[in-house]
C-alpha positions in Angstrom: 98.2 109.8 106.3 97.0 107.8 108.9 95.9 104.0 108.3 92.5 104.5 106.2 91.9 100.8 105.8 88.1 100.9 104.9 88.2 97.5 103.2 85.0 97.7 101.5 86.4 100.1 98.8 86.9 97.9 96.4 83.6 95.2 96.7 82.3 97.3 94.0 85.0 95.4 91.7 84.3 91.5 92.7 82.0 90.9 90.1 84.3 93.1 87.4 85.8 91.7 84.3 89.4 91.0 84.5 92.2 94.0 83.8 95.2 93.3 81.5 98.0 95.9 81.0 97.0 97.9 77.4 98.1 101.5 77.9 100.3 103.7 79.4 97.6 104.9 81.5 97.3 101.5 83.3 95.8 100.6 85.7 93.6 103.7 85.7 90.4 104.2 83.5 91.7 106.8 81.9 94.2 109.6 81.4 92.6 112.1 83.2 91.4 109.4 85.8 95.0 108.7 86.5 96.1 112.8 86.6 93.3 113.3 89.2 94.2 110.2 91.5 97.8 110.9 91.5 97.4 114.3 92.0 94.9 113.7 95.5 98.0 110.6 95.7 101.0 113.4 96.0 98.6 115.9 98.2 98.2 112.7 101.2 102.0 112.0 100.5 102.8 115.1 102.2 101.1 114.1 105.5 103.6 111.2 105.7 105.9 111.4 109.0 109.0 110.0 107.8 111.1 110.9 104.9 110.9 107.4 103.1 113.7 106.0 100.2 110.8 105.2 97.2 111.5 102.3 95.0 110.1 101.0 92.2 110.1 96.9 92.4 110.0 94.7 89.3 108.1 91.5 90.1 106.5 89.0 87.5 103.3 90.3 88.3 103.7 93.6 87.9 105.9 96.8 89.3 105.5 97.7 92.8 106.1 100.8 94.7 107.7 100.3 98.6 108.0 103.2 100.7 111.4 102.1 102.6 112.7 103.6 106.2 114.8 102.9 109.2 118.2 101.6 109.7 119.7 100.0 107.1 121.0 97.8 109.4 117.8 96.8 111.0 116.0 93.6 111.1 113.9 94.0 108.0 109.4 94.2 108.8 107.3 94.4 105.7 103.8 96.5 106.2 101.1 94.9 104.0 97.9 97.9 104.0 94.8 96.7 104.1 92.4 96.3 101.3 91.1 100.3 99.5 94.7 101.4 101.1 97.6 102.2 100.1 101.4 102.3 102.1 100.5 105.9 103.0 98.3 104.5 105.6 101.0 103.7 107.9 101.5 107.2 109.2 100.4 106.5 112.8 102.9 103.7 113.0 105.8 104.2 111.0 107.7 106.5 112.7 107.6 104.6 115.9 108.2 100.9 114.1 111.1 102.5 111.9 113.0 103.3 114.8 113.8 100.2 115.6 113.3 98.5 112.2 114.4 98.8 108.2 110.3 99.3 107.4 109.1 98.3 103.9 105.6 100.0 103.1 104.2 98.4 99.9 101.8 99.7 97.7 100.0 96.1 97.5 100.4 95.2 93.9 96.6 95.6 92.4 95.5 97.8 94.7 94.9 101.9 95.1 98.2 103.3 94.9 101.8 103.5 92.5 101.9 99.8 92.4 101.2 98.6 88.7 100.1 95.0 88.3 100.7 93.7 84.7 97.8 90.8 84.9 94.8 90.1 87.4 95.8 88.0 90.5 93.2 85.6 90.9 93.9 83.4 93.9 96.1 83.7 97.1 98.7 81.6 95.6 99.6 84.8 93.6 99.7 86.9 96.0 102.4 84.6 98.2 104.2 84.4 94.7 104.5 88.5 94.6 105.3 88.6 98.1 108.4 85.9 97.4 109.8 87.9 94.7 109.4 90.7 96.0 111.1 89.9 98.8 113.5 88.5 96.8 114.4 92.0 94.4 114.6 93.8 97.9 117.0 91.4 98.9 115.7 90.5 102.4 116.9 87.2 103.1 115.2 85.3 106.1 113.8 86.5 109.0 111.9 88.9 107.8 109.1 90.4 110.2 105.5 90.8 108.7 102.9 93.3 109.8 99.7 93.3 107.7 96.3 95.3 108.7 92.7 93.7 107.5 93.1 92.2 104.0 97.2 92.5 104.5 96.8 90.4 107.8 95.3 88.3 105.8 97.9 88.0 102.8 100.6 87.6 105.2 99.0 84.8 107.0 99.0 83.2 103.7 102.9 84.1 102.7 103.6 82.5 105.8 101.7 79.2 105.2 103.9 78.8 102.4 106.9 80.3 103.5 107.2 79.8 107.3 111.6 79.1 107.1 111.6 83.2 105.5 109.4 84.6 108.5 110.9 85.5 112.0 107.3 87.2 113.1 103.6 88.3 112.1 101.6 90.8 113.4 98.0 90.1 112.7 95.9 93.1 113.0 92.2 92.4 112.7 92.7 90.2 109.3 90.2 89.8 107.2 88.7 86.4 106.8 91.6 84.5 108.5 90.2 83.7 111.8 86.4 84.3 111.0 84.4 84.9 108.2 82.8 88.1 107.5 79.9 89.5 109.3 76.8 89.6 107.7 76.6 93.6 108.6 79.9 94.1 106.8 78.6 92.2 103.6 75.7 94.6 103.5 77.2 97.8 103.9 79.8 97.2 101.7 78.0 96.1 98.9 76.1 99.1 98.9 79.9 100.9 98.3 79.5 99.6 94.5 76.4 102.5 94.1 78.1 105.6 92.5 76.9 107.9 95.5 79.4 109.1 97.9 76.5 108.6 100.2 77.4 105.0 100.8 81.1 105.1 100.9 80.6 107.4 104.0 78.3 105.3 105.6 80.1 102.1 105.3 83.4 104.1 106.7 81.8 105.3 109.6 80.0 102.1 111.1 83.2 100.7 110.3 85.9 102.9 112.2 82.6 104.2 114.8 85.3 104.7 117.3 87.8 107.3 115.0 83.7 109.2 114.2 83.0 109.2 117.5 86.2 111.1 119.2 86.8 114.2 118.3 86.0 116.5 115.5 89.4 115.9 113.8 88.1 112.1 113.4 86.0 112.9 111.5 87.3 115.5 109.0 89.7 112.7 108.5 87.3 109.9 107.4 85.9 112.2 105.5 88.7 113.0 103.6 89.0 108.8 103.4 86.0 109.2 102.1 86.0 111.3 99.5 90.1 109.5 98.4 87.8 106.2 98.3 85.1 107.3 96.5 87.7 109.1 93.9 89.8 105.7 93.2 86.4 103.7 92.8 85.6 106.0 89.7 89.4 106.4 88.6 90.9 102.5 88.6 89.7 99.5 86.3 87.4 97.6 87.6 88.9 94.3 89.0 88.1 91.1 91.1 89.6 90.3 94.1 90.7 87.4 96.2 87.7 87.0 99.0 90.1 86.5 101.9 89.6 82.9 103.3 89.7 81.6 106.8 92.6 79.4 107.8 91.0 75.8 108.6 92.0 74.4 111.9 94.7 72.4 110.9 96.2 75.1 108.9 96.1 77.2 112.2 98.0 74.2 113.7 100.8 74.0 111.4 101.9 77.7 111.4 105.0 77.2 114.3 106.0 81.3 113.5 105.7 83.5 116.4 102.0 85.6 115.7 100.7 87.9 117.4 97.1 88.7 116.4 95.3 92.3 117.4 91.4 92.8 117.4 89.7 95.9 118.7 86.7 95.3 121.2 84.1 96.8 118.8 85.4 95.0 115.4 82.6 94.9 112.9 84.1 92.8 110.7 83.4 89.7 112.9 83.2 89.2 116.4 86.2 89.8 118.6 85.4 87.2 121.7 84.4 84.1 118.7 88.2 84.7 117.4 89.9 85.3 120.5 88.0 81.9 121.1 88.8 80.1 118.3 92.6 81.0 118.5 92.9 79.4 121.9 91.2 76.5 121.0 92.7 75.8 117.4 95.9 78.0 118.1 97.2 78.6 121.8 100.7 79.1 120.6 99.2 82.5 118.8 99.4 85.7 121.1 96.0 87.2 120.9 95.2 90.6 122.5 91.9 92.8 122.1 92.1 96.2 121.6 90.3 98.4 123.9 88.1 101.5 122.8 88.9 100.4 118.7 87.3 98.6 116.2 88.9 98.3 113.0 90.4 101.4 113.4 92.8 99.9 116.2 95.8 101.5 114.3 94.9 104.8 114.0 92.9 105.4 117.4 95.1 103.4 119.6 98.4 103.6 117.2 100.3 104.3 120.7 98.9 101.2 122.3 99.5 99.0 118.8 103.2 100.4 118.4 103.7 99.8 121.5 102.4 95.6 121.7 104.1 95.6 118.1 107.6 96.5 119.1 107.4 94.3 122.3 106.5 91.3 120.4 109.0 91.7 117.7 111.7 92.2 120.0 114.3 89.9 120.4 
């Protein structure tokens, strides 16, 4: 399925109580909440164009699920999905990255998806200490490449923060928060997710990824079906908070000597592409920054040949 990374899924759930593992069930509402997401979960797994090796990862945080592929020889590139996604949104760029890679698609660990987390993560810190274990189980080593889309760009901006000497490179594709805060449009039409009307869940994914509703009519039939997988894991999973994705101060920009690369699409909603362009070559000239043309947020998915192909030119050796 191709990258559905409508990050607003999953606002309705800031304000939410925290989660903790009680029932087999977990992290779904109920039973039947879990049958009927897993089921719509197996039905989108067949639209995958890879045959994948599935794992099961045990972290402290939780279990997570990593779709692995490629060489097993290959220089190892972990795929963080952004934020309402899951490692099934990959499908545009998989096949082309794992030719030349060992890929690791993760089911982000308290997200939509197979991943089970065992308590809440509350802060970023968390999520870098998942990431490092994780890492660790799958037996990566150093060097390992990151790629992360929206709230993943984000995550793995933090990992590497923390963890610069186990990074070789990071693709940044349109992160959330990171370089710029929010937009102000974004905030207001993603709020309006949290209403229990599919209504709003297709409006927010449209002005989002306007370029992927604006091509042709198979766009659209497939943010609707995003749509309608969204709106289904809203009613289905607990309700949670999440980690509002920070932006990296200057000096924290400054210290981060790995080689990034950082994507935007020329009509990004989620803040403007010329302020962070700007910003990065003021506060970061060592990060390659590229826009995207005809793409917003949906950069992956409209232009996936385009992004595959700056991807695997930057990672190479």
């Amino acid at each position: 399925m191709p990258v559905a990374v409508v990050v607003g899924m999953v606002v309705w759930s800031v304000a939410a109580p925290p989660a903790t593992e009680t029932s087999e069930y977990h992290p779904f509402r109920s039973p039947d909440a879990k049958a009927r997401y897993l089921e719509l979960y197996e039905v989108m797994e067949r639209d995958r164009p890879v045959v994948s090796e599935l794992r099961m990862v045990g972290t402290s945080l939780g279990q997570t699920f990593v779709r692995v592929t490629g060489p097993a020889n290959a220089p190892p590139l972990v795929m963080l999905h952004g934020a309402g996604g899951s490692s099934l949104h990959w499908g545009p760029n998989v096949e082309a990255l794992s030719e030349h890679y060992r890929t690791y698609a993760v089911d982000i660990i308290d997200d939509f998806g197979r991943s089970v987390y065992a308590r809440p993560i509350d802060n970023a810190d968390n999520y870098v200490r998942w990431l490092d274990e994780l890492f660790d189980a799958l037996e990566l080593g150093n060097e390992i490449h990151l790629v992360g889309l929206s709230y993943g760009g984000w995550m793995a901006s933090q990992y590497v923060l923390q963890h610069p000497n186990r990074v070789g490179k990071v693709v940044l594709l349109a992160p959330a928060g990171t370089v710029l805060p929010l937009s102000a449009g974004w905030i207001k039409l993603a709020i309006l997710t949290a209403l229990p009307h599919r209504y709003f869940m297709k409006r927010f994914t449209y002005w989002l990824m306007e370029d992927l509703a604006r091509g042709p009519d198979s766009g659209r039939a497939l943010l609707d079906d995003w749509v309608d997988a969204g709106f289904l894991a809203v009613a289905s999973y607990k309700p949670r908070r999440m980690v509002p994705p920070s932006v990296l101060t200057d000096e924290q920009w400054r210290s981060i000597t790995v080689p990034t690369l950082f994507l935007v699409g020329e009509n990004e909603k989620i803040y403007s592409h010329e302020r962070a362009i700007e910003r990065l070559s003021r506060v970061a000239p060592l990060v390659q920054a590229e826009v995207i043309p005809g793409a917003g947020h949906d950069l992956s998915v409209v232009q996936a040949e385009l992004v595959n192909q700056k991807v695997l030119e930057f990672l190479a050796p």
